[in-house]
C-alpha positions in Angstrom: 39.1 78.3 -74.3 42.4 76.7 -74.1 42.9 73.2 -72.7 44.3 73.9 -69.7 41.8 76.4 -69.1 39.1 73.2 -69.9 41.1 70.8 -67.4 40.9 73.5 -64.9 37.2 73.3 -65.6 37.0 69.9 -64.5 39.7 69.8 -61.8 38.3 72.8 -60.0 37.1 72.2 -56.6 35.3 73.9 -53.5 37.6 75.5 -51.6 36.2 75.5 -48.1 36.1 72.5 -46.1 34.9 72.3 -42.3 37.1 70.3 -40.2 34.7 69.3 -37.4 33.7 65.6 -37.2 30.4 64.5 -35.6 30.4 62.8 -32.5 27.4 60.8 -32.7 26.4 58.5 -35.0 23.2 59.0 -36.9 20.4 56.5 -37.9 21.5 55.7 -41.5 18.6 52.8 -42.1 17.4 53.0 -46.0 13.8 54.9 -46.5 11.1 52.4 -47.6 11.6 54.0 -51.0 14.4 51.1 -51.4 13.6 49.0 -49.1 10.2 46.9 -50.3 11.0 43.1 -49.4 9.9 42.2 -53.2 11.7 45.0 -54.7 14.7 43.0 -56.3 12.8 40.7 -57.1 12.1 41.9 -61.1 14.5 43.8 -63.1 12.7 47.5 -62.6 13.3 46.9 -59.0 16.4 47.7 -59.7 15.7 50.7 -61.4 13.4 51.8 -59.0 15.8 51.6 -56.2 18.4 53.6 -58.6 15.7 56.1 -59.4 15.2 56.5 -56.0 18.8 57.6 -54.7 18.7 59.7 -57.3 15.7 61.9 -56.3 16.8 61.9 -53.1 20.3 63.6 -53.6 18.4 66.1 -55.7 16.7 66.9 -52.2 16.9 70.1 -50.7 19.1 68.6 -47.8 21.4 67.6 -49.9 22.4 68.5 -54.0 19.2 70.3 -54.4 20.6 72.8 -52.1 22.7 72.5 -48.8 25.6 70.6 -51.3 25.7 72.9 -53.8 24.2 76.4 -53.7 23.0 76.7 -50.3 25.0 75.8 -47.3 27.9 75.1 -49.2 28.3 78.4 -50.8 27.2 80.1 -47.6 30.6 78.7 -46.3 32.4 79.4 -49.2 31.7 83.2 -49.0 29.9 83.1 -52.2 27.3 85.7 -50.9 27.4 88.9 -49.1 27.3 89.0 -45.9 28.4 92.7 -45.0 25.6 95.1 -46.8 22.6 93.4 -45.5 22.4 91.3 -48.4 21.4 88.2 -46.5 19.8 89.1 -43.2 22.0 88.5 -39.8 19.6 86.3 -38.1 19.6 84.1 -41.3 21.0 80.4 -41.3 23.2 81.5 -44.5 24.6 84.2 -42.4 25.4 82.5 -39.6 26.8 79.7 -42.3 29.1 82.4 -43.3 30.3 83.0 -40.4 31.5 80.2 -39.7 28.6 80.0 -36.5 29.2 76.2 -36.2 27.6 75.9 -32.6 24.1 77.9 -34.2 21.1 75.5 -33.8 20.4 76.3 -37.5 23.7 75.8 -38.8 24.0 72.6 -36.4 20.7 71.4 -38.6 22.1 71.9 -42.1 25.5 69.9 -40.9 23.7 66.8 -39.1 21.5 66.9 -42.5 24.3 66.6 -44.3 25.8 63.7 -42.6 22.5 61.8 -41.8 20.9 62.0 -45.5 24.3 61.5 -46.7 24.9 57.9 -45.0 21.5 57.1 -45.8 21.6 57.4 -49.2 24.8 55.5 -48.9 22.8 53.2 -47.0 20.4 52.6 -50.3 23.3 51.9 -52.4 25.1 49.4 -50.7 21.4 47.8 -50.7 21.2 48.4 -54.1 24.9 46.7 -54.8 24.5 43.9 -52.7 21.5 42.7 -54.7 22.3 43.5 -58.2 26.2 42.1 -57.5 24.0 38.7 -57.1 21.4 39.1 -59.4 21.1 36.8 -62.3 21.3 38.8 -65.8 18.3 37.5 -66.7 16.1 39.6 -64.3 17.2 42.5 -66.2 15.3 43.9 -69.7 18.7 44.2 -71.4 20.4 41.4 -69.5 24.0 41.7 -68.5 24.6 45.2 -70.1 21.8 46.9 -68.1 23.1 44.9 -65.0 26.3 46.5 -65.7 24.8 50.0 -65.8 23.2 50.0 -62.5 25.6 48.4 -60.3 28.3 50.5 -61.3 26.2 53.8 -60.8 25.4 52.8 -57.8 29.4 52.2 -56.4 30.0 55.4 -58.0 27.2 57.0 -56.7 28.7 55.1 -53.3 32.3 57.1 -53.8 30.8 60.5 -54.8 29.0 61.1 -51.4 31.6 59.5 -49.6 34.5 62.2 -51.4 31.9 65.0 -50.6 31.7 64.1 -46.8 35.2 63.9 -46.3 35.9 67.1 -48.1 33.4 68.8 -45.4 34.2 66.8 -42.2 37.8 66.0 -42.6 40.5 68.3 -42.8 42.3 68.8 -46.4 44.8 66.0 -47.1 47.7 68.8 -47.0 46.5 69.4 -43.7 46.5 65.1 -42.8 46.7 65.0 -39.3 46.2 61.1 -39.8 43.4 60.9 -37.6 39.9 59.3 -38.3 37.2 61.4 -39.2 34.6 60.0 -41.1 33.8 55.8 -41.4 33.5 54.6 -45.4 30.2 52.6 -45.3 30.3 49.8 -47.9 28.3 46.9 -45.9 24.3 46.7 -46.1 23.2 47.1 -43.1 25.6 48.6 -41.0 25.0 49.7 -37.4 28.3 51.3 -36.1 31.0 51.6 -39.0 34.2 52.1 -37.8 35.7 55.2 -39.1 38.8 55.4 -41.0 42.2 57.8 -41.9 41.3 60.2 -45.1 44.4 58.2 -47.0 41.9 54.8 -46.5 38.8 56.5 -47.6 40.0 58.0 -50.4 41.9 54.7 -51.4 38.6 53.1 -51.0 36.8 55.9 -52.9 39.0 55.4 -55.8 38.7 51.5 -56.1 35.0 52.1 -56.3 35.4 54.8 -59.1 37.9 52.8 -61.2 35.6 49.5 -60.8 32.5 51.8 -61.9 34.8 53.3 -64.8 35.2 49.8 -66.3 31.8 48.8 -65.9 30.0 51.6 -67.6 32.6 51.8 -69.8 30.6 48.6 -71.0 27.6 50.7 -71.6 28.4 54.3 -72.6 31.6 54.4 -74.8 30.7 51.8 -76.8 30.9 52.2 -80.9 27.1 51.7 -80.4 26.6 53.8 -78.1 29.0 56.5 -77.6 26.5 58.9 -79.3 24.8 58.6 -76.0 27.3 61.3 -74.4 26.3 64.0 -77.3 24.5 66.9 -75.8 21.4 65.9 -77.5 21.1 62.5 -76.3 23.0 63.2 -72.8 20.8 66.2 -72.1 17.9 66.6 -74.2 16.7 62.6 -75.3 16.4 64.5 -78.5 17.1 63.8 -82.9 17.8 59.8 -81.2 18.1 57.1 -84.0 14.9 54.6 -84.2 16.8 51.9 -83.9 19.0 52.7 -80.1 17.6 51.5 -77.4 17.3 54.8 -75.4 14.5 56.4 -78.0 12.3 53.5 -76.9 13.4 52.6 -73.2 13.8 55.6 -71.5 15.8 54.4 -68.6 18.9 54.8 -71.0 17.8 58.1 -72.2 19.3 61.4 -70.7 22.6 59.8 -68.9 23.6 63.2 -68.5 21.2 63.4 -65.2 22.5 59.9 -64.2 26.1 58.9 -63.2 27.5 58.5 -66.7 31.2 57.1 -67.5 32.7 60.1 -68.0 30.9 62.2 -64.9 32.9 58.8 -63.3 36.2 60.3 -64.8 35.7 63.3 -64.1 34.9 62.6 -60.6 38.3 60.7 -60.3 40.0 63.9 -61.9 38.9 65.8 -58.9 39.5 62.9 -56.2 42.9 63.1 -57.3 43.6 66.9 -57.5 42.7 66.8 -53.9 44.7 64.0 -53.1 47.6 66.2 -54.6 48.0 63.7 -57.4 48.0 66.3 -60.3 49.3 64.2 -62.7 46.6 61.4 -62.3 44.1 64.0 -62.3 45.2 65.9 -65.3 44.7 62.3 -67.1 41.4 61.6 -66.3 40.1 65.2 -67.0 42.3 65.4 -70.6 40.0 62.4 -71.3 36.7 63.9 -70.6 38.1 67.2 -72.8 38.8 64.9 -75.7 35.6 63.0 -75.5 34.0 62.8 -78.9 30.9 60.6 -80.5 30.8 59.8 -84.4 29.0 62.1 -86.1 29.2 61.9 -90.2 32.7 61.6 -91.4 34.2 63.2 -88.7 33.7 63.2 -84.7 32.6 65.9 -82.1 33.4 66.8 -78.9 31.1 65.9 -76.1 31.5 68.7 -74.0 32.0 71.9 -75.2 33.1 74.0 -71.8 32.9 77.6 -72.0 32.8 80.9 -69.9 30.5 81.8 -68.2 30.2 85.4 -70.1 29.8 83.6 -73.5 26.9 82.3 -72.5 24.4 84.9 -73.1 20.8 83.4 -73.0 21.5 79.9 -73.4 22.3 79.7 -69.3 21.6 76.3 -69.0 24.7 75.5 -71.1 23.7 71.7 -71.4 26.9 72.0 -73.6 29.3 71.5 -70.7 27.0 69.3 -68.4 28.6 66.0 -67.5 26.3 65.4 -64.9 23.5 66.9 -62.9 21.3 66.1 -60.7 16.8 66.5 -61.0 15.5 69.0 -58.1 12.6 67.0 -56.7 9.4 68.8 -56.9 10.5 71.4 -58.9 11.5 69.9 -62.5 15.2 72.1 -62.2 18.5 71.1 -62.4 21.8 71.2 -60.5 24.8 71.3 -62.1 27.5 68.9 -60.3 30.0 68.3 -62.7 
């Protein structure tokens, strides 16, 4: 495949986006999963609260299904709707249809938006205590400190791009109007909601700020091996002496909000914003990725089509980041 063909890889985006905002604001309080009182109080707190928002975008609310191959695709017209494939009384159909006012279709959209905030919710928790915390509460001090905060604003800006893609109009379409509010105080009872130009300026500070800080952790000459597939993916053939063969917390950043899943993510934030040659920057650098390996380097990602494939269909190749179904030990690809 040809580079362009590999940036379109990482630039492509959903295509269908539902324009209708929410009228009522839903309860967006943190679960107790991230919420203990004594929680931040030792360093795997911290990790504990990050392992949490992580298992709970792999729900089936949310990446596990309605945000990737479920309601999303239903309104995408990935499946067939018009041989019976997908019976007429089911939510998918009605999805595809475009049956906003359904009950069941009503349920995957308020999901959506509720589970969305609230796992928001945990990471503004989750940044305000680890933007105070004192390095020393962490195992590996500032550097793991580092790590976790800036997952967590990325993590922040990732839902919050996803939302406005599905409740705000496309920014060609910008009617200038407010449609959905960019939470990034802990707690936060009514949020007032903002133009898609504000959120997606605000989006984009938070991905640049989470670029340089895990740009402390993963691209390092010590540690850029951590983005080959067999580190990334796998935890796999790691050296005795890295960190991530005997602390698994560093281990398998390819299922974790990685630095260049953070690029990436920017590439696509600014194809949508229309800003093509900002975007094709940030996705020629996740192309040209490399770690050292012998006397020469390799490529980090390796994308491919689909048809090459053949058996290997988990292509962990051209995984920048996915997300662990909860419950069922799969994966969804995200980027």
């Amino acid at each position: 495949m040809n580079n362009m063909k590999k940036l379109y890889t990482i630039l492509l985006l959903a295509t269908s986006l539902f324009t209708t905002s929410c009228s009522d604001w839903l309860d967006v309080a943190p679960s107790n999963q991230v919420n203990g009182d004594k929680l931040f109080e030792v360093g795997d707190g911290y990790r504990n609260a990050l392992n949490g928002i992580y298992l709970n975008l792999g729900t089936s609310s949310m990446y596990g299904r309605a945000m990737s191959w479920g309601f999303m695709d239903a309104i995408a017209q990935y499946y067939q709707t018009d041989n019976n494939f997908i019976p007429k009384n089911s939510a998918y159909y009605k999805s595809a249809k475009f049956q906003f006012d359904d009950s069941d279709v009503k349920t995957f959209i308020s999901n959506i938006w509720s589970i969305g905030y609230n796992n928001i919710a945990n990471c503004n928790n989750l940044i305000l205590n680890v933007s105070k915390a004192s390095p020393s509460v962490f195992k590996e001090g500032e550097f793991e400190k580092n790590m976790i905060w800036g997952e967590a604003l990325a993590l922040r800006a990732f839902i919050h791009f996803d939302l406005l893609r599905l409740f705000a109009p496309a920014i060609s379409k910008d009617d200038g109007k407010s449609y959905i509010p960019y939470v990034e105080v802990y707690p936060t009872i009514i949020p007032p909601y903002e133009s898609s130009r504000e959120i997606l300026s605000k989006i984009i500070r938070d991905l640049k700020a989470a670029k340089e800080m895990l740009a402390k952790c993963d691209i390092t000459d010590e540690h850029k091996i951590w983005m080959s597939t067999s580190y990334r993916m796998l935890a796999s053939s790691m050296l005795s002496n890295d960190i991530a063969s005997s602390d698994v917390f560093f281990a398998y950043r390819g299922y974790r909000m990685n630095y260049y899943a953070i690029v990436a993510t920017l590439a696509r934030v600014y194809y949508w914003e229309g800003e093509y040659e900002q975007a094709y920057k940030e996705a020629k650098e996740v192309v040209e990725a490399t770690y050292p390996y012998g006397s020469k380097p390799e490529s980090c990602f390796n994308f491919v089509e689909y048809s090459s494939l053949g058996t290997n269909l988990k292509d962990y190749n051209s995984i920048i980041m996915c997300f662990l179904i909860k419950h069922y030990k799969k994966i969804i690809y995200l980027i």
